[in-house]
FIKEFI-702596 format. One line per 4 residues: their letters; for each residue x, z, y of C-alpha. Coordinates in nm, 2 decimals, always signed. Layout:
BEGIN
A> X/Z/Y  ...
//
This chain:
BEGIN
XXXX> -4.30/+4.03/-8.15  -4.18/+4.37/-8.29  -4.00/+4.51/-8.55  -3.79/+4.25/-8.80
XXXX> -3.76/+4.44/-9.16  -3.52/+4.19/-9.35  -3.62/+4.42/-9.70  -3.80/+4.71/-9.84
XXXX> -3.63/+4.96/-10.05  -3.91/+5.22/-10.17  -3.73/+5.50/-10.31  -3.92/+5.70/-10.62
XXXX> -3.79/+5.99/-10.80  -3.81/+5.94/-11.23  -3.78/+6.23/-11.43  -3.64/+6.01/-11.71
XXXX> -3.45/+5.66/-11.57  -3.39/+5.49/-11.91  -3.77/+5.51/-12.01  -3.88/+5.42/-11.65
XXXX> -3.60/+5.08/-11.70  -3.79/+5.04/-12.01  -4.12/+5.05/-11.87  -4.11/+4.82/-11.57
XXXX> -3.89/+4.59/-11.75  -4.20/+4.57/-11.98  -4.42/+4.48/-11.67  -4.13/+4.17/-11.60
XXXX> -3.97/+4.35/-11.35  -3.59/+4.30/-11.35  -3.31/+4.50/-11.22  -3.01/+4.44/-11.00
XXXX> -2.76/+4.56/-11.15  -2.48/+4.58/-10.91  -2.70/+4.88/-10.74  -2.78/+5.06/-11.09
XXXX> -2.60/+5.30/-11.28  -2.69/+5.64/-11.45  -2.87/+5.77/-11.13  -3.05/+5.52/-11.00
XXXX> -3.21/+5.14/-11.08  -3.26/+4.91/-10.81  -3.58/+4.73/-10.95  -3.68/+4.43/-10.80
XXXX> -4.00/+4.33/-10.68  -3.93/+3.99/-10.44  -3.58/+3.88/-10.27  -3.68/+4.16/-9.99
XXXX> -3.86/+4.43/-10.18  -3.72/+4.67/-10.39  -3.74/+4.99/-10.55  -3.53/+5.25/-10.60
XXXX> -3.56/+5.45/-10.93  -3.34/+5.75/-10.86  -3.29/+6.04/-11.11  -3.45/+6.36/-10.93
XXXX> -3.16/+6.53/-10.91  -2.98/+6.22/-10.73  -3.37/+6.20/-10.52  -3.28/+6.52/-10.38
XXXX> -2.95/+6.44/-10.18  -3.15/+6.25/-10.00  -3.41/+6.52/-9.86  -3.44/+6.85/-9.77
XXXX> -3.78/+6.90/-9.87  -3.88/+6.96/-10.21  -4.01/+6.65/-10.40  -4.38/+6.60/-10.51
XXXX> -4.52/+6.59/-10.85  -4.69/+6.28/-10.83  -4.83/+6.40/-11.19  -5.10/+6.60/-10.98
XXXX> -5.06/+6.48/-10.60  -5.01/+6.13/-10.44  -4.74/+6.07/-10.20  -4.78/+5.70/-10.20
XXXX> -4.94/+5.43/-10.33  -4.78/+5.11/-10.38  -4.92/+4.77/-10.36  -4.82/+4.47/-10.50
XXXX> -4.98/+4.10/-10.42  -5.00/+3.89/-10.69  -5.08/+3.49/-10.74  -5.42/+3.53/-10.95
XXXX> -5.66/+3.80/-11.10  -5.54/+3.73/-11.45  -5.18/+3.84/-11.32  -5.34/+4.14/-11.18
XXXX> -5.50/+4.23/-11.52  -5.18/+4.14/-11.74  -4.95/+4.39/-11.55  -5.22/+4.64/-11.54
XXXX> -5.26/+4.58/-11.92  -4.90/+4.59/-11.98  -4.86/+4.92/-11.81  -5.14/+5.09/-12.01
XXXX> -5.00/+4.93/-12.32  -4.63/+5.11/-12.22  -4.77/+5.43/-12.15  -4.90/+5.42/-11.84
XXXX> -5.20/+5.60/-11.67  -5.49/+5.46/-11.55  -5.55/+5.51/-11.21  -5.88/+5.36/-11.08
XXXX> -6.11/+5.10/-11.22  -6.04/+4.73/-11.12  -6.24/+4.66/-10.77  -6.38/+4.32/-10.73
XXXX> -6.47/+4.24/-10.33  -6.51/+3.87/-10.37  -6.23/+3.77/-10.17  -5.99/+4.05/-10.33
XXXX> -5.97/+4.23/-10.63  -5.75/+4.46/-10.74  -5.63/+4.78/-11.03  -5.43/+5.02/-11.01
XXXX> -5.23/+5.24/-11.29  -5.01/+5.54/-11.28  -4.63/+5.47/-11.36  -4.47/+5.69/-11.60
XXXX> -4.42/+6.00/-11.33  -4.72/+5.93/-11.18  -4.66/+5.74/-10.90  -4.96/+5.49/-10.79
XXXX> -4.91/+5.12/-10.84  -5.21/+4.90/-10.74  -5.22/+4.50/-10.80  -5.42/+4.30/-10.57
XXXX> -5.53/+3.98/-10.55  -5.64/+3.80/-10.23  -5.85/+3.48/-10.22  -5.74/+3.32/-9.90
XXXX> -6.02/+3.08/-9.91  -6.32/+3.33/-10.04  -6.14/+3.52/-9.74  -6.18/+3.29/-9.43
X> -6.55/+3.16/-9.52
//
């Protein structure tokens, strides 16, 4: 059968962690707070996704290579499914509101839609919405 991940930890370097708290708390994310501090914020997304806000300078003791501005290139995009398109629009709303980028423009496909925004550091977040039913007929 494979691989069994129990969780996800995506780990993301923030040039500014307070504002970064401050803007996906905004979105309705909350944080665990018994793996935050001043370096990093354990934001969580489910009970087995999470992501790891870490200050750059704590980013880089975990990599030799140098870390990408994801102001001006991608090194991931992150997707999210959500219950409904209106959740899908609110979030994408509520990041544009915060300060947030827009990324590309929603995309409807009948059985999914989804939009995506650019965090505060510009890292890619896209919402998606699947119909299961539009998807088997």
């Amino acid at each position: 059968m494979g691989l069994q991940v129990e969780k996800v930890f995506v780990n993301m370097a923030v040039k500014d962690l307070s504002k970064s708290k401050e803007f996906f708390s905004g979105l309705g994310f909350e944080f665990n707070q018994q793996f935050t501090n001043e370096l990093a914020a354990c934001m969580v997304i489910n009970d087995h996704s999470y992501a790891m806000l870490l200050t750059e300078d704590h980013f880089k003791t975990f990599t030799g290579k140098e870390i990408a501005d994801s102001t001006i290139s991608t090194e991931a995009i992150i997707a999210l499914s959500v219950d409904s398109r209106e959740t899908v629009d609110k979030i994408v709303h509520a990041a544009l509101e915060s300060g947030g980028k827009p990324s590309k423009e929603p995309q409807d496909h009948g059985f999914m839609y989804g939009w995506s925004f650019q965090d505060l550091d510009g890292h890619l977040w896209e919402l998606f919405y699947m119909d299961q039913a539009a998807l088997q007929q």
